[in-house]
N, CA, C and O atoms as a CHARMM CRD file, in Angstrom:
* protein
*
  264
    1    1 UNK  N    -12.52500 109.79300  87.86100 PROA 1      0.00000
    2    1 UNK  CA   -11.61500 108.98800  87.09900 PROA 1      0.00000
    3    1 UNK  C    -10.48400 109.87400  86.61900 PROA 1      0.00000
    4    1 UNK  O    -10.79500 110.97600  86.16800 PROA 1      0.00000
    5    2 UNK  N     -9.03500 109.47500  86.66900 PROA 2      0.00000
    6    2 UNK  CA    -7.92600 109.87300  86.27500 PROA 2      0.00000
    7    2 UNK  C     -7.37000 109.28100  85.28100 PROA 2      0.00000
    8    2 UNK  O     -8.07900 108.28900  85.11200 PROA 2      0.00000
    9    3 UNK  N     -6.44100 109.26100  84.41500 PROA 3      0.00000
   10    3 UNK  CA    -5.93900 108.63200  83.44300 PROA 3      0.00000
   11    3 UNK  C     -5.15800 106.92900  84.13900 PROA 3      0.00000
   12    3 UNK  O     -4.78100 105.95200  83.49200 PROA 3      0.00000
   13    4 UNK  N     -5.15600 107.14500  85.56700 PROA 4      0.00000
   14    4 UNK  CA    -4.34200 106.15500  85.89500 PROA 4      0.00000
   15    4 UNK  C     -5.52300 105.55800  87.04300 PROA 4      0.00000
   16    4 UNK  O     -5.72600 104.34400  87.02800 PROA 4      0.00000
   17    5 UNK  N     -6.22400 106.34000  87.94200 PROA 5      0.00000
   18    5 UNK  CA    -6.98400 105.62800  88.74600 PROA 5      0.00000
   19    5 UNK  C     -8.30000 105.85500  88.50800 PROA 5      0.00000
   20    5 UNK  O     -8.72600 106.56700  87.59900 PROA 5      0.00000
   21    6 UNK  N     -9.13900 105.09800  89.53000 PROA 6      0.00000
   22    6 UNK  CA   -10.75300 105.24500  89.50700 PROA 6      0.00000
   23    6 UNK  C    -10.79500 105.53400  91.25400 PROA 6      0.00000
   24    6 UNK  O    -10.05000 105.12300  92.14400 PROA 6      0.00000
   25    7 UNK  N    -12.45900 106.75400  91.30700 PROA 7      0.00000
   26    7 UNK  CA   -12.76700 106.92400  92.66500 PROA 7      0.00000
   27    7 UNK  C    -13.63700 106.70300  92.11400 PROA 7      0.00000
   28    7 UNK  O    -13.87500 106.84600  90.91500 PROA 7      0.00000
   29    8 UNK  N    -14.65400 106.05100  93.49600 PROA 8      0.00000
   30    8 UNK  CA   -16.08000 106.77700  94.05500 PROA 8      0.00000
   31    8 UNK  C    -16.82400 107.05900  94.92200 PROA 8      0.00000
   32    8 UNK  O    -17.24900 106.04100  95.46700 PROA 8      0.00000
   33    9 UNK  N    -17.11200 107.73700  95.23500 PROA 9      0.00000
   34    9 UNK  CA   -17.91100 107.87500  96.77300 PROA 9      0.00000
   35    9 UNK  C    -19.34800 108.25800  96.32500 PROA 9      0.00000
   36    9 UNK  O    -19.89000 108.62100  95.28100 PROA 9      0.00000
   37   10 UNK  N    -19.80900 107.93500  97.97300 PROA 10     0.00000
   38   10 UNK  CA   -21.31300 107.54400  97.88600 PROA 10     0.00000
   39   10 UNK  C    -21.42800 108.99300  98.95400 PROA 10     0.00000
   40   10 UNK  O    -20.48800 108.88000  99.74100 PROA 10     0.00000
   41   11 UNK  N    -22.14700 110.17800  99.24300 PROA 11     0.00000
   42   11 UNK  CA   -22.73800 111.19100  99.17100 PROA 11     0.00000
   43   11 UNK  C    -23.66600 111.91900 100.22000 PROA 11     0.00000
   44   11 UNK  O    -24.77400 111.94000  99.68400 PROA 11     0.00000
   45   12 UNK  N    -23.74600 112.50000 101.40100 PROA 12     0.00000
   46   12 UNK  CA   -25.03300 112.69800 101.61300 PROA 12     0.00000
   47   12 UNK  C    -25.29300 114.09400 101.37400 PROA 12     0.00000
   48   12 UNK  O    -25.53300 114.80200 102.35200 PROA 12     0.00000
   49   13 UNK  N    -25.28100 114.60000 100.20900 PROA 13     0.00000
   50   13 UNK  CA   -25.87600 116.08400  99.72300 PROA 13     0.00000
   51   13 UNK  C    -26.66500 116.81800 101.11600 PROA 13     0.00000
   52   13 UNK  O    -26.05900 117.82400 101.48500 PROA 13     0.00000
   53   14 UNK  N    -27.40400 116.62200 101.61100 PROA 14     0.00000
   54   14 UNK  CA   -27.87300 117.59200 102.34000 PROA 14     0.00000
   55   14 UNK  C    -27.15000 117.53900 103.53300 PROA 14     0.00000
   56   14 UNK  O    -27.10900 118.57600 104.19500 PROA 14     0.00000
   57   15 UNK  N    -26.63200 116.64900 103.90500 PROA 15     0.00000
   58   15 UNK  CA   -25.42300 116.36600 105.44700 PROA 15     0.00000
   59   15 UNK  C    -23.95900 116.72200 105.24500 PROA 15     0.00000
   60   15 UNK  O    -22.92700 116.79400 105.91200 PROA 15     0.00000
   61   16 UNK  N    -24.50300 116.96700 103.61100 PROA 16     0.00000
   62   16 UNK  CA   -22.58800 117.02600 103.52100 PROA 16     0.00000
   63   16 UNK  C    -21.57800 116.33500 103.86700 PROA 16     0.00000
   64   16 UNK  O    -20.41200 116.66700 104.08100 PROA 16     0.00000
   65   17 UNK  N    -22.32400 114.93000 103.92800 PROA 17     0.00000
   66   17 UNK  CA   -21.06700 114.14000 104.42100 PROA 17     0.00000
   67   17 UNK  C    -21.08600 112.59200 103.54900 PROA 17     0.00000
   68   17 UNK  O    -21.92800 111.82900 103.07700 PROA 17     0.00000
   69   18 UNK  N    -19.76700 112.67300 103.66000 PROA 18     0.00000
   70   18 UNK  CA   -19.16000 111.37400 102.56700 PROA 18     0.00000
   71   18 UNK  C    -19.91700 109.92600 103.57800 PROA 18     0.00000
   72   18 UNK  O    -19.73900 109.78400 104.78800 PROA 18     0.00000
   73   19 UNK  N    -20.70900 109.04300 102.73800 PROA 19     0.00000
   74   19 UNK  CA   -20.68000 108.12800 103.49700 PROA 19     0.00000
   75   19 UNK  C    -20.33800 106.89900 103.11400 PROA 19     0.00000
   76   19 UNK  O    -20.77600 105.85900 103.60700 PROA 19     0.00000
   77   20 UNK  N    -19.13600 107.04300 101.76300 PROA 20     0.00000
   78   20 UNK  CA   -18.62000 105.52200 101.44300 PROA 20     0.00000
   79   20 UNK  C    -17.64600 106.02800 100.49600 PROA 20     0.00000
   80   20 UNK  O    -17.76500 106.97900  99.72400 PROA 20     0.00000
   81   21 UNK  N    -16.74800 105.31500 100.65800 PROA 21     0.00000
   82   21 UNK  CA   -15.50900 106.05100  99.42300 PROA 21     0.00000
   83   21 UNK  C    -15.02600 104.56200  98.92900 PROA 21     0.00000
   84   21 UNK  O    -15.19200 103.62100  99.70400 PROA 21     0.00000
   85   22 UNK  N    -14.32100 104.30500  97.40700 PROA 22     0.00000
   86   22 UNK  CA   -13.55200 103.26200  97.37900 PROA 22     0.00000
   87   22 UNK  C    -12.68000 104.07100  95.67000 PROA 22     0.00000
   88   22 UNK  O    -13.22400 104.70000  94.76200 PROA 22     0.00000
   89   23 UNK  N    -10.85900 103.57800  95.89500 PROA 23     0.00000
   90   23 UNK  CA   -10.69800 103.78000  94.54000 PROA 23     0.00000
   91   23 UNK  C     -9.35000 103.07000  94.70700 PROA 23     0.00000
   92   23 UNK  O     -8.85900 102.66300  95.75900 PROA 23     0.00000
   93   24 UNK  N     -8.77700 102.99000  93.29800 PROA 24     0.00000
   94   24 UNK  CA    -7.53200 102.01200  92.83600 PROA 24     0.00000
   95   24 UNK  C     -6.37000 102.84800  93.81700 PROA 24     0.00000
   96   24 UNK  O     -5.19900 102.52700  93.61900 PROA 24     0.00000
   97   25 UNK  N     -6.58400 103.67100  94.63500 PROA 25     0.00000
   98   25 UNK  CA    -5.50500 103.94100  95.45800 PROA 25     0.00000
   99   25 UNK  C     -5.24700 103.25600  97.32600 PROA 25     0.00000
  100   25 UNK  O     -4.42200 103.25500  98.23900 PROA 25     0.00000
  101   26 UNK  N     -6.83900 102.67900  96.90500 PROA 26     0.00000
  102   26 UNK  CA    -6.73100 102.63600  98.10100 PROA 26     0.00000
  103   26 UNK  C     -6.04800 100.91000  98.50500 PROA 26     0.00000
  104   26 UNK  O     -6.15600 100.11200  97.57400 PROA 26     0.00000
  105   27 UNK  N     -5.60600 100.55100  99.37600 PROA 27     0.00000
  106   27 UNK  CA    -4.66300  98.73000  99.42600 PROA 27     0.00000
  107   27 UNK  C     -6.04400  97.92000  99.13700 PROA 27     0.00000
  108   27 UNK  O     -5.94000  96.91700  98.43100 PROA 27     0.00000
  109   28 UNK  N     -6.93500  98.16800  99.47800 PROA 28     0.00000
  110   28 UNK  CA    -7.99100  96.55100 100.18400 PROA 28     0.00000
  111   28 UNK  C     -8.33400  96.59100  98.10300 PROA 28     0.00000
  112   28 UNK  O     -8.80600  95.49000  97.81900 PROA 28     0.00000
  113   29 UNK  N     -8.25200  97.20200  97.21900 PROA 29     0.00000
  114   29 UNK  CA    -8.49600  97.25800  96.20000 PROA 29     0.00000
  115   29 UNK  C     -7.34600  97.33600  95.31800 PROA 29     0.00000
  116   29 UNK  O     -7.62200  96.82200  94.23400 PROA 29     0.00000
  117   30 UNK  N     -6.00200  97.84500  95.38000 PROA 30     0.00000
  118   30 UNK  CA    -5.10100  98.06800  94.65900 PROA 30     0.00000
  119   30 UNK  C     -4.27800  96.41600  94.74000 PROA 30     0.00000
  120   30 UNK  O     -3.48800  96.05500  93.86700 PROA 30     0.00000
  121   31 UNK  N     -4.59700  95.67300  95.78300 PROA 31     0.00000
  122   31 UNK  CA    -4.40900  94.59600  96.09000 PROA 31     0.00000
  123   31 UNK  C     -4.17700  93.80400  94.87900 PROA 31     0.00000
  124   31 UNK  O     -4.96600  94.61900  94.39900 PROA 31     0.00000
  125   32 UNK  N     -3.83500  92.91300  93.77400 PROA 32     0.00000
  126   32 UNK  CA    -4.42000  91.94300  93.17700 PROA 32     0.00000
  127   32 UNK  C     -4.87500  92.31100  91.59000 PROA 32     0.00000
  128   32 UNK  O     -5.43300  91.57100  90.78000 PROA 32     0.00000
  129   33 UNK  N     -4.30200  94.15800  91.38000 PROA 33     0.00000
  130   33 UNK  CA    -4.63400  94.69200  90.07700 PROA 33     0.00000
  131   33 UNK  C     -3.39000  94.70500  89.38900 PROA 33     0.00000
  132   33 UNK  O     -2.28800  94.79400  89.93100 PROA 33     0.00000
  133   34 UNK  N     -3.57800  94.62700  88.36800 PROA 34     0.00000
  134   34 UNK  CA    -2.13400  94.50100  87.09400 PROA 34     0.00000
  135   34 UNK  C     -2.31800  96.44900  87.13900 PROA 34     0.00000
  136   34 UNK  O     -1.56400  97.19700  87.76100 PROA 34     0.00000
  137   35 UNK  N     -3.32400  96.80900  86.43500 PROA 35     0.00000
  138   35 UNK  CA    -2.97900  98.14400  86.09300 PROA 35     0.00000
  139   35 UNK  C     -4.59200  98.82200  87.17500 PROA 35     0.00000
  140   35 UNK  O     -5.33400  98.22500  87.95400 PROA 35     0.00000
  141   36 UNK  N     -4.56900 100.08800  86.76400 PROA 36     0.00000
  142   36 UNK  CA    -5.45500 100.86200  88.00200 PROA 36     0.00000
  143   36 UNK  C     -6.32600 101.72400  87.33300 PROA 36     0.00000
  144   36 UNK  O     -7.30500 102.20800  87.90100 PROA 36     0.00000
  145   37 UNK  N     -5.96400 102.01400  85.85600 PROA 37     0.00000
  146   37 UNK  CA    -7.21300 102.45500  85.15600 PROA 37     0.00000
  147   37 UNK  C     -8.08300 101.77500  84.36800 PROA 37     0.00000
  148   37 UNK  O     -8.99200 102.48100  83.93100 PROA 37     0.00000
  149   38 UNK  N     -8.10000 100.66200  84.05200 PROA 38     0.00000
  150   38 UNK  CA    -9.14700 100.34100  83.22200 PROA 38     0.00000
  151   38 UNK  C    -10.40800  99.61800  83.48100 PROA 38     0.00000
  152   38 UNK  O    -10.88800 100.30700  84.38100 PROA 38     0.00000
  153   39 UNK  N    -11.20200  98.71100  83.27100 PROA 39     0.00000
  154   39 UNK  CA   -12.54200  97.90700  83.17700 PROA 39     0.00000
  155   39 UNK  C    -12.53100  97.60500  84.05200 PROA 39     0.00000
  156   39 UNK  O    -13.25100  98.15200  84.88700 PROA 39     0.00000
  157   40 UNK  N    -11.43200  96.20500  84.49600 PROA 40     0.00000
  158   40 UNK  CA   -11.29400  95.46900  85.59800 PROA 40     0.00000
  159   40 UNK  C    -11.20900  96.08200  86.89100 PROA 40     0.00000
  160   40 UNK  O    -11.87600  95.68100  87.84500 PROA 40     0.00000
  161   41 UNK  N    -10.33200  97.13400  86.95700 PROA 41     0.00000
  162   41 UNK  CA    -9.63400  97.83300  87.95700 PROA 41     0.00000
  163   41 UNK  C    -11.45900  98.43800  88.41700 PROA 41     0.00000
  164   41 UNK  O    -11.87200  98.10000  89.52600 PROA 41     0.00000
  165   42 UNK  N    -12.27700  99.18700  87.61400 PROA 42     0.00000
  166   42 UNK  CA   -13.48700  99.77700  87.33900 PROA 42     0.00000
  167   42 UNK  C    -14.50900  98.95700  88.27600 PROA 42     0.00000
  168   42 UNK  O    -14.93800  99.56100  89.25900 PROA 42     0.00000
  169   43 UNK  N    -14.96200  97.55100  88.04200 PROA 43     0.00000
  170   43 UNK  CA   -15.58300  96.77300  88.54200 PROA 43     0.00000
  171   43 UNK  C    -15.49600  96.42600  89.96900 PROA 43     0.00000
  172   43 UNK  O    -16.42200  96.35600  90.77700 PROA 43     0.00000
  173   44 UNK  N    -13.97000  96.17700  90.19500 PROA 44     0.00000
  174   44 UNK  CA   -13.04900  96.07800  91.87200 PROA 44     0.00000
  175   44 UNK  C    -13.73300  97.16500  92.47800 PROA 44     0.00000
  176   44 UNK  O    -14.44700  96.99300  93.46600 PROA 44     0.00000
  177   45 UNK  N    -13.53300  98.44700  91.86300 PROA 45     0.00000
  178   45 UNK  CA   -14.09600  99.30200  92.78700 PROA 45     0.00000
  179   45 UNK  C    -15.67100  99.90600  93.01200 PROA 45     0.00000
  180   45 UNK  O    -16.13800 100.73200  93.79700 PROA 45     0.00000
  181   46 UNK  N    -16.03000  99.39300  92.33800 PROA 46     0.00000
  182   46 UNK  CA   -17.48300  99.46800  92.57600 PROA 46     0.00000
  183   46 UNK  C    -18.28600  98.22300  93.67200 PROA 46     0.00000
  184   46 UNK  O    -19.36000  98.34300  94.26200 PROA 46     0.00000
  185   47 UNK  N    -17.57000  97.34000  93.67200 PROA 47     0.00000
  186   47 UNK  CA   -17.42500  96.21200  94.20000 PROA 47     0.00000
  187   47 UNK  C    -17.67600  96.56400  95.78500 PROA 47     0.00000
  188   47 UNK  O    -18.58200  96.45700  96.61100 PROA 47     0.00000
  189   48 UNK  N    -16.24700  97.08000  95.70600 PROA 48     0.00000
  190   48 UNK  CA   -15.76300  97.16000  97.39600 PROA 48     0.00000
  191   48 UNK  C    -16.74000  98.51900  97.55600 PROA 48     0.00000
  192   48 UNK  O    -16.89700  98.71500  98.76100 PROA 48     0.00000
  193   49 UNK  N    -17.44100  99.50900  96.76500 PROA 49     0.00000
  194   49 UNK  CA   -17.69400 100.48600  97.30500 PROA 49     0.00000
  195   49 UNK  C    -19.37100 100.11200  97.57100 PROA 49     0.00000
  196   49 UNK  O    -20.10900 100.75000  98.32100 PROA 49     0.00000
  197   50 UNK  N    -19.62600  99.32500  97.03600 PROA 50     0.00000
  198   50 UNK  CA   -20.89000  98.49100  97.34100 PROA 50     0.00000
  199   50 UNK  C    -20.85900  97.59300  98.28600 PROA 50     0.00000
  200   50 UNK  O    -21.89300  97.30200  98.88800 PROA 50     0.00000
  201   51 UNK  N    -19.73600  97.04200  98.55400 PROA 51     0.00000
  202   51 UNK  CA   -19.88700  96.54100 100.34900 PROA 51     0.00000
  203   51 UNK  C    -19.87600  97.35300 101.29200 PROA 51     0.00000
  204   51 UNK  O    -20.26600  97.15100 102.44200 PROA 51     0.00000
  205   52 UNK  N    -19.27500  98.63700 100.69300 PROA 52     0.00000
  206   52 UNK  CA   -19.09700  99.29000 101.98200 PROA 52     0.00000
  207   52 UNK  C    -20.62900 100.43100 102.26600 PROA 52     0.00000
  208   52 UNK  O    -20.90400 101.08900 103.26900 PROA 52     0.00000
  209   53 UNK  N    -21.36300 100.30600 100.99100 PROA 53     0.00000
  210   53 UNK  CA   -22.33100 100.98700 101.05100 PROA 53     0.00000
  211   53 UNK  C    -23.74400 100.28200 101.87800 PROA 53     0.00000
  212   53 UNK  O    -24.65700 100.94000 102.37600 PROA 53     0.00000
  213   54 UNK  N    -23.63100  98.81600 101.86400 PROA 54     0.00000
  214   54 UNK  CA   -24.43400  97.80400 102.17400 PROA 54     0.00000
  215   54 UNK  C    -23.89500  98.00400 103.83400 PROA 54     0.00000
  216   54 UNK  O    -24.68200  98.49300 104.64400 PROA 54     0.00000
  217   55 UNK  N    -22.78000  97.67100 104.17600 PROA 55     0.00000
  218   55 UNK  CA   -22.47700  98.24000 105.33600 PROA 55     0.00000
  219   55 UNK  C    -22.88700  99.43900 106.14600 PROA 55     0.00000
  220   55 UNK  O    -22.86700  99.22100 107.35700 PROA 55     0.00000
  221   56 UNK  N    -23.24600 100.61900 105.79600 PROA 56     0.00000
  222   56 UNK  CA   -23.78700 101.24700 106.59000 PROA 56     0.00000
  223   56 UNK  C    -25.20200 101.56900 106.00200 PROA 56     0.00000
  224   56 UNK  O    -25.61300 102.72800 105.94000 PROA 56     0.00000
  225   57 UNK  N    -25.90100 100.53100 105.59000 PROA 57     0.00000
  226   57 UNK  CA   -27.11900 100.44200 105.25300 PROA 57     0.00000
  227   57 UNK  C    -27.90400 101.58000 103.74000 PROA 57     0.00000
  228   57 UNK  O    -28.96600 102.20100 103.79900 PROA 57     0.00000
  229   58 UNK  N    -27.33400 101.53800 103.03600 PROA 58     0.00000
  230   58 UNK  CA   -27.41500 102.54200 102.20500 PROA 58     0.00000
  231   58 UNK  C    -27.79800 101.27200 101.09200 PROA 58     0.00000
  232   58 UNK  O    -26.94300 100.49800 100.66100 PROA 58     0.00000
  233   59 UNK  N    -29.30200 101.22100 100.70700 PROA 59     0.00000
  234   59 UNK  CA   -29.72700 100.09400  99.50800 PROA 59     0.00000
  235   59 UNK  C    -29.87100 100.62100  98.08400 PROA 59     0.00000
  236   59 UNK  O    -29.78800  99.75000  97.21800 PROA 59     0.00000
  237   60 UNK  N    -30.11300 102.15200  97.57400 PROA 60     0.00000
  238   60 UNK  CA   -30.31700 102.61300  96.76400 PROA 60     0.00000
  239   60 UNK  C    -29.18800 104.14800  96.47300 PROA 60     0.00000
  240   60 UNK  O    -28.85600 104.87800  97.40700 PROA 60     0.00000
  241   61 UNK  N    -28.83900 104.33300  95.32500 PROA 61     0.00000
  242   61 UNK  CA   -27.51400 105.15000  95.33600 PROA 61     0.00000
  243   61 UNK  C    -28.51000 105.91200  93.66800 PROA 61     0.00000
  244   61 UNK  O    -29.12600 105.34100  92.76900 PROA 61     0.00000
  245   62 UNK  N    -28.27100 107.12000  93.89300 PROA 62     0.00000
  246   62 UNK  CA   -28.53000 108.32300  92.62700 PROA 62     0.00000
  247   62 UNK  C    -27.01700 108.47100  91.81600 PROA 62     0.00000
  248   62 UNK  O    -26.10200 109.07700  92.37300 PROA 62     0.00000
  249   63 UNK  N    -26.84600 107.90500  90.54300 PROA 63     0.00000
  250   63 UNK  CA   -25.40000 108.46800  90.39500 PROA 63     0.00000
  251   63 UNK  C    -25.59900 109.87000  89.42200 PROA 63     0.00000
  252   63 UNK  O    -26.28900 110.16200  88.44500 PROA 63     0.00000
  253   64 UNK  N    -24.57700 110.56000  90.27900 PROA 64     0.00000
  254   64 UNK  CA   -23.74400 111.53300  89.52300 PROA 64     0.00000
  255   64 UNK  C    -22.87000 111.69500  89.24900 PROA 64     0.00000
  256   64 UNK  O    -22.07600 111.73000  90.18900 PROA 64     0.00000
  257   65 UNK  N    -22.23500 111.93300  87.77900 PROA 65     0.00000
  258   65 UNK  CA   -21.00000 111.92300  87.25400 PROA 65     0.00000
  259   65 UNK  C    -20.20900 113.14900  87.82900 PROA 65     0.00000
  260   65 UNK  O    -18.98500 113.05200  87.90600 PROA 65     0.00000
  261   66 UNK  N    -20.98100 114.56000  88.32900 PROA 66     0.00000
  262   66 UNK  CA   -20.00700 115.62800  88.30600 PROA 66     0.00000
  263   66 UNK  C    -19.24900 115.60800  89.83700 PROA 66     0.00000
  264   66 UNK  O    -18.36500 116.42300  90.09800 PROA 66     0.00000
């Protein structure tokens, strides 16, 4: 999180590889937002980053803040 946007991506620690990203920069989400940091903007992207996580089959997610 930035003062103006939100990321998040989904992780594979031992593969080292990103396997879902979504944030207020990106169009399919920046689409339809008044502003890009707050609650609303927050929810959008968890949203889309949960379709996209359901998409490549990923049902359970560990969060880490760092």
């Amino acid at each position: 999180r930035s003062n103006k946007h939100i990321y998040a991506q989904i992780i594979d620690d031992i593969a080292s590889v990103t396997l879902a990203s979504a944030s207020t920069r990106g169009k399919v989400v920046r689409d339809g937002l008044k502003k890009t940091g707050n609650a609303a903007a927050a929810k959008i992207v968890g949203t889309e980053i949960a379709k996209q996580a359901i998409g490549v089959g990923i049902k359970c997610v560990k969060f880490d803040r760092n």
